[in-house]
C-alpha positions as a printed Julia matrix, in Angstrom:
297×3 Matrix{Float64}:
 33.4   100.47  101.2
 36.78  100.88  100.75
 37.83   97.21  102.06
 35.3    96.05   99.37
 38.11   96.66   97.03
 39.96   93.59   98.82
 38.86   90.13   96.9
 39.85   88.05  100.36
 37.45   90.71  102.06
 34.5    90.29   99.52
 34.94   86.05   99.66
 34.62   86.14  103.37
 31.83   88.71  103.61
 29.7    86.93  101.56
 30.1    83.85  102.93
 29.13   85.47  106.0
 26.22   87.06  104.68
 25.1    84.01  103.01
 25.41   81.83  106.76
 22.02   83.5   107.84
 20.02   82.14  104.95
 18.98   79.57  106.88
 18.08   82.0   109.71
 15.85   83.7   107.47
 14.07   80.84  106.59
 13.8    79.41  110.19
 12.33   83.36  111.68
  9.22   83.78  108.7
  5.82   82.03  109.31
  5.38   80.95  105.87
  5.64   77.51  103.89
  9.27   76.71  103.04
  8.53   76.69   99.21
  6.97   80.17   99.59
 10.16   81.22  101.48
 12.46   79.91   98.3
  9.92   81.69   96.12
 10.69   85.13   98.09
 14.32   84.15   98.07
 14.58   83.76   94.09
 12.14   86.05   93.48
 13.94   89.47   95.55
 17.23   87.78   94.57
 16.46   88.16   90.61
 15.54   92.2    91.2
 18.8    92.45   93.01
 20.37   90.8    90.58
 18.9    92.57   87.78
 19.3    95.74   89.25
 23.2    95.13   89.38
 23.28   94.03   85.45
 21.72   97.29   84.75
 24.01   99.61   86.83
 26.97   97.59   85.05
 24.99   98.1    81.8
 25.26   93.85   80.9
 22.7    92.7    78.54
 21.75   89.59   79.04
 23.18   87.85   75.45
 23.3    84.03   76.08
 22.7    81.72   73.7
 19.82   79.75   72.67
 22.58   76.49   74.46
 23.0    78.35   77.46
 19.17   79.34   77.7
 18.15   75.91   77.28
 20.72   74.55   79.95
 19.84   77.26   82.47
 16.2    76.03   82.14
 17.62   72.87   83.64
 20.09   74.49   86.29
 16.69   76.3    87.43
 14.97   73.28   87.79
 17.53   71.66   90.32
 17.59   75.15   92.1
 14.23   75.09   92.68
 13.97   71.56   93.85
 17.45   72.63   96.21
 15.75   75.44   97.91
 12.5    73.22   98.07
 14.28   70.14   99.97
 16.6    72.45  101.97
 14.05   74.76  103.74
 12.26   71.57  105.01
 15.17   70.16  106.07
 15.84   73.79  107.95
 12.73   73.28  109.78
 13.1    69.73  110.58
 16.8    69.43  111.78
 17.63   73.23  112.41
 19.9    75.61  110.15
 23.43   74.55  111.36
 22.5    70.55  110.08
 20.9    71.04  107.12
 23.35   73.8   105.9
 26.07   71.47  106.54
 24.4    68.1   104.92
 23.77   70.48  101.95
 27.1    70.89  101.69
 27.9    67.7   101.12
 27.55   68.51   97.55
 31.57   68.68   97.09
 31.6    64.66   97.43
 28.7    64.46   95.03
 30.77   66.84   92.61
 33.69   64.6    93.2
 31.81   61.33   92.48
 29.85   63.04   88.91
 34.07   63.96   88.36
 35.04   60.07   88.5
 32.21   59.14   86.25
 31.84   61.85   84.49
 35.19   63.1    83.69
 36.8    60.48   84.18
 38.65   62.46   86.86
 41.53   60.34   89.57
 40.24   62.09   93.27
 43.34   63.12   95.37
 44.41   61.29   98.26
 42.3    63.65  100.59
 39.24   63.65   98.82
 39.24   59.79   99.27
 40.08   60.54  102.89
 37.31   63.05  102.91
 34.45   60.69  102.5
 34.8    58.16  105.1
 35.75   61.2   107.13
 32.12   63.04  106.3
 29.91   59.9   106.96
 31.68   59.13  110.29
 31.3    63.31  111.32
 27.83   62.76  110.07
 27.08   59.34  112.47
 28.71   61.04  115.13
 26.12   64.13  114.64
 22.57   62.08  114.05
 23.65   58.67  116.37
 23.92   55.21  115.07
 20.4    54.24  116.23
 18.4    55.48  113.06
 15.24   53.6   113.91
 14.56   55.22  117.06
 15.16   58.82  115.88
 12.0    61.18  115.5
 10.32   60.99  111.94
 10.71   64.36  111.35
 14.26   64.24  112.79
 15.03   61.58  110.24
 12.88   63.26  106.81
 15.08   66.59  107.74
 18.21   63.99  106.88
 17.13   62.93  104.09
 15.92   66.24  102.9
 19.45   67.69  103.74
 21.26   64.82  101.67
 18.56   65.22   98.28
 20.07   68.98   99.11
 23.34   68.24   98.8
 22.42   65.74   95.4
 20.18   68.48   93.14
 22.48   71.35   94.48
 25.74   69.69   92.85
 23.21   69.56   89.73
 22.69   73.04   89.84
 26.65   73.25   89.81
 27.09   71.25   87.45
 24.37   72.1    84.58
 25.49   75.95   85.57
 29.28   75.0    84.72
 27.99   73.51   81.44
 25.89   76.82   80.52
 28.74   79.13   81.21
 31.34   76.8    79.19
 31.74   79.18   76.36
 30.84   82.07   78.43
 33.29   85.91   77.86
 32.45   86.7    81.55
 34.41   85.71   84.4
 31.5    86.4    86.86
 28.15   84.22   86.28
 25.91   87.54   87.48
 23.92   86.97   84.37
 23.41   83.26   84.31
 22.03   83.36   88.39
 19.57   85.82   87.73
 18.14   83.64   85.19
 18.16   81.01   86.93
 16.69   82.63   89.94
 13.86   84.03   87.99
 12.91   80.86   86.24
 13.23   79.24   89.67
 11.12   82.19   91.06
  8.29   81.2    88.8
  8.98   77.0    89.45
  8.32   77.46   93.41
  5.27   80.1    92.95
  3.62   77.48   90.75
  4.72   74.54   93.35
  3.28   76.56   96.07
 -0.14   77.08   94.02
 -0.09   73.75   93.65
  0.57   72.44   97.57
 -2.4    74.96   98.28
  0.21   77.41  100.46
 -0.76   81.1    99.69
  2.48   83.37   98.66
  0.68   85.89  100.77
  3.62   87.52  103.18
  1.14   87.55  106.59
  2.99   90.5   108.4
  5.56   93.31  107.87
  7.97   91.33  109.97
  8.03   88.45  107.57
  8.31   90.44  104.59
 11.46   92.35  106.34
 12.98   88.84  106.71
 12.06   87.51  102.94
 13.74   90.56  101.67
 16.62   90.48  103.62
 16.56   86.78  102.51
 16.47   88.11   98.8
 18.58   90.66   98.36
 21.38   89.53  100.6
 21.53   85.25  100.1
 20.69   85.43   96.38
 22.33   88.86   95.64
 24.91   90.98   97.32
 26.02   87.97   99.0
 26.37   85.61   95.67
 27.89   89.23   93.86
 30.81   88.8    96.43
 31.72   85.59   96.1
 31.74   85.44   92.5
 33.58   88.16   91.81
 36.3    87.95   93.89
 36.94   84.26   93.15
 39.57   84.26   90.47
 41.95   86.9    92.58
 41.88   84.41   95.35
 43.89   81.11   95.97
 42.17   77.84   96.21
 43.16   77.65   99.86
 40.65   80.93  100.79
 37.93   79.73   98.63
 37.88   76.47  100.08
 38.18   78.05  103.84
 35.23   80.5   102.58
 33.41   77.37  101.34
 34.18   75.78  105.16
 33.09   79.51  107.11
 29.51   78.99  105.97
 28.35   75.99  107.15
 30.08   76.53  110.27
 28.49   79.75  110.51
 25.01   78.48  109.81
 25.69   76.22  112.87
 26.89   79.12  115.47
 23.35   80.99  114.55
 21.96   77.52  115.13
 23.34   77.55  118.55
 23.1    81.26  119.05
 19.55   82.0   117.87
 17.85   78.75  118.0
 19.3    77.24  120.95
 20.45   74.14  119.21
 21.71   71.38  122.35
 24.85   70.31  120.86
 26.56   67.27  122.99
 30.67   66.88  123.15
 30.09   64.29  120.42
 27.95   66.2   117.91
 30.18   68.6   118.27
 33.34   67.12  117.4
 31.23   65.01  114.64
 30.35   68.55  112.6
 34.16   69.79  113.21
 35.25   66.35  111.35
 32.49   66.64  108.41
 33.64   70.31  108.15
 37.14   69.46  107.58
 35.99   66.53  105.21
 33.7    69.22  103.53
 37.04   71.44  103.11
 39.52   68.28  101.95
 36.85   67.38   99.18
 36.85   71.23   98.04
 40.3    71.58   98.04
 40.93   70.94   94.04
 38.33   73.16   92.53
 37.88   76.89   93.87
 35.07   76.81   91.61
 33.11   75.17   94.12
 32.53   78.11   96.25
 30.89   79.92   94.06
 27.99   77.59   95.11
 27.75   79.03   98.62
 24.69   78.61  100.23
């Protein structure tokens, strides 16, 4: 426990930790939004569990409750989008189309903000659709339907997830605490109760049919949306920008080993080399904020 100590050591771990949450997703038998459910749902108790231990009361205000409704909202729909796209076009894919999120943070910065991107962020984007082509083919049409929803459910990923970012950012602006423990077990509970209610409403049962499942969902819980997420946020402001952007890059690429390790994804010389370029355009657009990581999947 010792190396715990370490903030490099935390980052790291807890990217790794959170690179299987597609894996956990991909191994239960139950609907996708009844997996995100589980996730948010085991994820708030772990969560909770840690504010009491550190004895933080909760204390946000009636601004930050009313923003974190919102960041729960785009949570929910993230995990809702992203577990379909898991099933569709494996873990390693959709992890790393979610990911795309740092361009849509960049491009929300430009309007927004009125931010000026650096020199490798603009390099970054041409960079990410051409690693992208390289990885799905050129001939769109002829792809499987399912193949080509997964896509699309992977980019919509990447586009509510930067919203979570974002609206979170907002509800923490005039926040005392430098980790946002408090504000992601909010949001995981109200996102907890969004999915059961979506799941009710698709007609899938929140039933867990076997012990092996419900191993899984709380592994899923406690270690995506709560040790893991503890690690990475509190070790991010005694690390440079460099190791939170290369902890940023270890989890997609992580997600995509399992993928190949577990799953037995077929990855050609060309898909190959296409993720290693979106990677390294994932990590160029990153570069600026450390921030960013924090949103580890």
């Amino acid at each position: 426990m010792r190396y715990l100590a370490n903030p490099t050591v935390r980052l790291f771990a807890g990217a790794a930790m959170i690179s299987f949450s597609p894996v956990w997703v991909k191994l239960v038998s139950v609907s996708p939004t009844t997996s995100g459910f589980y996730r948010v749902l085991f994820g708030s108790i772990a969560l909770a569990a840690y504010l009491l231990f550190k004895k933080q009361r909760l204390n946000l205000s009636t601004r930050a409750w009313t923003i974190l409704i919102g960041a729960s909202i785009f949570f929910a729909l993230d995990l809702w989008f992203w577990h379909r796209s898991i099933n569709y076009i494996g873990p390693g894919l959709a992890t790393l189309l979610a990911n795309f999120q740092v361009f849509i943070m960049m491009f929300a910065g430009i309007i927004l903000l009125h931010q000026v991107p650096r020199l490798t962020q603009v390099i970054a984007v041409p960079l990410a659709l051409a690693g992208l082509a390289m990885i799905v083919g050129l001939d769109w049409r002829n792809l499987p339907q399912d193949y080509r929803l997964g896509v699309i459910f992977g980019l919509l990923t990447a586009v509510v997830y930067a919203g979570y970012l974002l609206t979170l950012r907002e509800a923490r602006r005039d926040s005392e605490h430098p980790i946002p423990i408090r504000e992601v077990a909010v949001v995981s509970a109200f996102s907890a109760t969004m999915l059961g209610l979506s799941a009710m409403i698709e007609g899938h049962s929140l039933a867990i049919p076997n012990v092996q499942d419900a191993v899984w969902l709380i592994v899923y819980g406690i270690f995506s949306q709560g040790i893991g997420v503890i690690l990475i946020a509190s070790s991010l402001r005694q690390v440079s920008t460099t190791e939170a952007g290369l902890a940023l890059l270890l989890q997609p690429t992580l997600s995509f080993v399992w993928d190949v390790l577990f799953f037995a994804r077929p990855m050609t010389a060309t898909e190959t080399a296409g993720a290693a370029i979106a990677l390294i355009a994932i990590y160029l657009g990153s570069r600026p904020s450390s921030k960013q990581a924090q949103g580890a999947r």
